[in-house]
N, C-alpha and C positions, 0 to 999 in steps of 0.2 A: 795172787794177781791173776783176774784174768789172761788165758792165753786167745789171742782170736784165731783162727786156723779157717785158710778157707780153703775150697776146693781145687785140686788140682784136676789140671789140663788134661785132657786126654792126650795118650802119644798118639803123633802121626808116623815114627818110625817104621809101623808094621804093616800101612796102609798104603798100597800102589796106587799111586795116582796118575792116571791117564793121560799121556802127551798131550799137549794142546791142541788142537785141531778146528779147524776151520768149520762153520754150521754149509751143508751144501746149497741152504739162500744165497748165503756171501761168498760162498766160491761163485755161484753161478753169477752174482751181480757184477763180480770181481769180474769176471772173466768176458762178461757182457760188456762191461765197460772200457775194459783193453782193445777189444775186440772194434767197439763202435770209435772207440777215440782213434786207434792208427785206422782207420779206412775212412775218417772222415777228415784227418790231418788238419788239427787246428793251428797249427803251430808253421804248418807248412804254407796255409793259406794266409795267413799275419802276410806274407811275404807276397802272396799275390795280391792281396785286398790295397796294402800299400802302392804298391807299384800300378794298379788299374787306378786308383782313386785319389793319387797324388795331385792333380789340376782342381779336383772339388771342395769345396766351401766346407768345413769340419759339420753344418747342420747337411748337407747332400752325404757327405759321408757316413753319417748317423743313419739318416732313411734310405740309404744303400744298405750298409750292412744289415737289417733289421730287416728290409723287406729281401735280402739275399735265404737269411738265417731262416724264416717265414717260407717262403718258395720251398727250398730245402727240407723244410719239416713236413710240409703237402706231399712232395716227391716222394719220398723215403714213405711214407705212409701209406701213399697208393702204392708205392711198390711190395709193401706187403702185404696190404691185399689183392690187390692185382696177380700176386706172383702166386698167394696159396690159391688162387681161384685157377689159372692159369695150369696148373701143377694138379689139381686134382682132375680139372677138366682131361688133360693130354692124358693122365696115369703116369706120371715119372717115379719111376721107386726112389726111396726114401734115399737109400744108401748112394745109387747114383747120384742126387741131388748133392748130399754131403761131399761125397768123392769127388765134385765137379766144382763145388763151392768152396772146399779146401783149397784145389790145385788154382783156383783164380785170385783166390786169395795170399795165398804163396807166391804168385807172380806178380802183386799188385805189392808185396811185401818187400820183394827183389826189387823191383823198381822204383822204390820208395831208397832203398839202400844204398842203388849204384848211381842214382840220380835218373831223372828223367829229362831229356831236350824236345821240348814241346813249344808253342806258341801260345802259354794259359796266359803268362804275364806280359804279353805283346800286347800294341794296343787294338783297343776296340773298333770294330767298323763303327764308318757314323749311321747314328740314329736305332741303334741297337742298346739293349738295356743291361748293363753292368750287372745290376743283381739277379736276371735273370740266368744269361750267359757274359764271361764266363766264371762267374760266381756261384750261385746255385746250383749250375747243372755245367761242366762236371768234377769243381773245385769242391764243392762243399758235399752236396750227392749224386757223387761218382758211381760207375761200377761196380766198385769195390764195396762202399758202404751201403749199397742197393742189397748186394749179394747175401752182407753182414746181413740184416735185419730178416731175410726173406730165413734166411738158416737158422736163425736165432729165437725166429718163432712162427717157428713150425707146428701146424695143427694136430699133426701126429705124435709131436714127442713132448712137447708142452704143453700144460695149462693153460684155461685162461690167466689165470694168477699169475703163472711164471712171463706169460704173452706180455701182461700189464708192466710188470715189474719191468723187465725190457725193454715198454714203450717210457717210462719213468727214466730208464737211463739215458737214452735215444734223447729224449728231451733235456734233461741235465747237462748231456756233452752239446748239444745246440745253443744252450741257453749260453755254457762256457765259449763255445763257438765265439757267438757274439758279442761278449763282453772282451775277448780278445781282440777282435776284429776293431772294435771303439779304440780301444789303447796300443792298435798296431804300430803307429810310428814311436811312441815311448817303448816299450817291447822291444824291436828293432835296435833303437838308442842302446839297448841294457845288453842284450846278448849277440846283436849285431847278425846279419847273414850268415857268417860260417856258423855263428853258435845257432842260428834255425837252421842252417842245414846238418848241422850235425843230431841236433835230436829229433829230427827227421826220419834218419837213416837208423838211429837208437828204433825208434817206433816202428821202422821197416824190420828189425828184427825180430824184435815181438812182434807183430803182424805175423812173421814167417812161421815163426817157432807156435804161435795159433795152429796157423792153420795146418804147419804138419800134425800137430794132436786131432785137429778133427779128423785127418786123411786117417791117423793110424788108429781113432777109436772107432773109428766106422768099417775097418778091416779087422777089427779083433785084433788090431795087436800091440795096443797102446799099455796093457798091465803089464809093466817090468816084472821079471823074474826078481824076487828077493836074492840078493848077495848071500852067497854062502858061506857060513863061520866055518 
């Protein structure tokens, strides 16, 4: 009787295999994305778009939010150009710029966290345009997300490739932006106020814990020492 015999497997017991680890495109996009979503605060704005555009027609609402989310993506785009032109003209060093862009972002973090009392969701003067102010500017591109983008793609430490890839996410959390902003009162319905202000304040933490990483990689002192066995 034939025997049939086929080949065996090679072991893998003697072969180290390398912990998983992240490629540094995906951390960067990861981290580009964190970065742009709490400073542009979609979740936070559900709750002002509702409350500004509760008397409007759901077709005004629609070409509200659309031409807010539009406005928004012009803004944020001059602002980085505007900002690396601006920035090479004057000479600001690099690390300065980080150091000053961390600490605002840290505050814009903290304020996101312990709540803010502002007038964004009071109503509108008349005859003034909703998706212009105060929707676009400084609900949806704020300070805060101005800052994001101007840091994020920076002439000196980035590519164009890495520049694009972060105009690609810039645009992805916009696009989400606005698809929120359509289904803000369903939204609302589901997780209700305290549950938008609670992952509000979730986002203000991450926002913080950003930007203290970029304070401490910009001072050399973000490589943790390895734990001692």
């Amino acid at each position: 009787m034939n025997v049939v015999t086929f080949p065996r497997s090679r072991s893998t017991s003697g072969v180290s295999r390398s912990p998983l680890t992240m490629s540094p495109l995906l951390i960067k996009i990861s981290k580009d994305f964190a970065t742009i979503w709490t400073t542009i605060d979609p979740i936070g704005n559900v709750a002002i778009f509702a409350g500004l555009t509760a008397s409007l027609t759901r077709a005004e609402r629609r070409r509200t939010a659309l031409r807010a989310t539009v406005y928004a993506a012009v803004i944020l785009v001059v602002a980085v150009v505007a900002g690396q032109i601006i920035l090479d003209a004057i000479g600001i060093h690099l690390r300065s710029l980080k150091v000053a862009g961390g600490i605002i972002l840290f505050l814009f973090g903290l304020q996101m966290l312990f709540g803010r009392v502002d007038a964004k969701a009071g109503a509108p003067e008349p005859g003034r345009d909703l998706a212009v102010f105060p929707l676009a500017v400084p609900s949806i591109a704020g300070p805060g997300a101005m800052m994001a983008v101007i840091l994020l793609t920076d002439n000196d430490v980035y590519t164009v490739a890495e520049q694009a890839q972060t105009g690609v996410v810039l645009l992805v959390v916009l696009l989400l932006t606005y698809i929120l902003l359509l289904f803000s009162d369903a939204i609302l319905r589901i997780i209700g106020r305290s549950g938008a202000a609670i992952l509000v304040r979730v986002m203000g933490i991450i926002l913080a814990s950003l930007a203290v990483e970029i304070v401490l990689t910009t001072l050399g002192v973000a490589t943790w020492a390895p734990v001692s066995r």
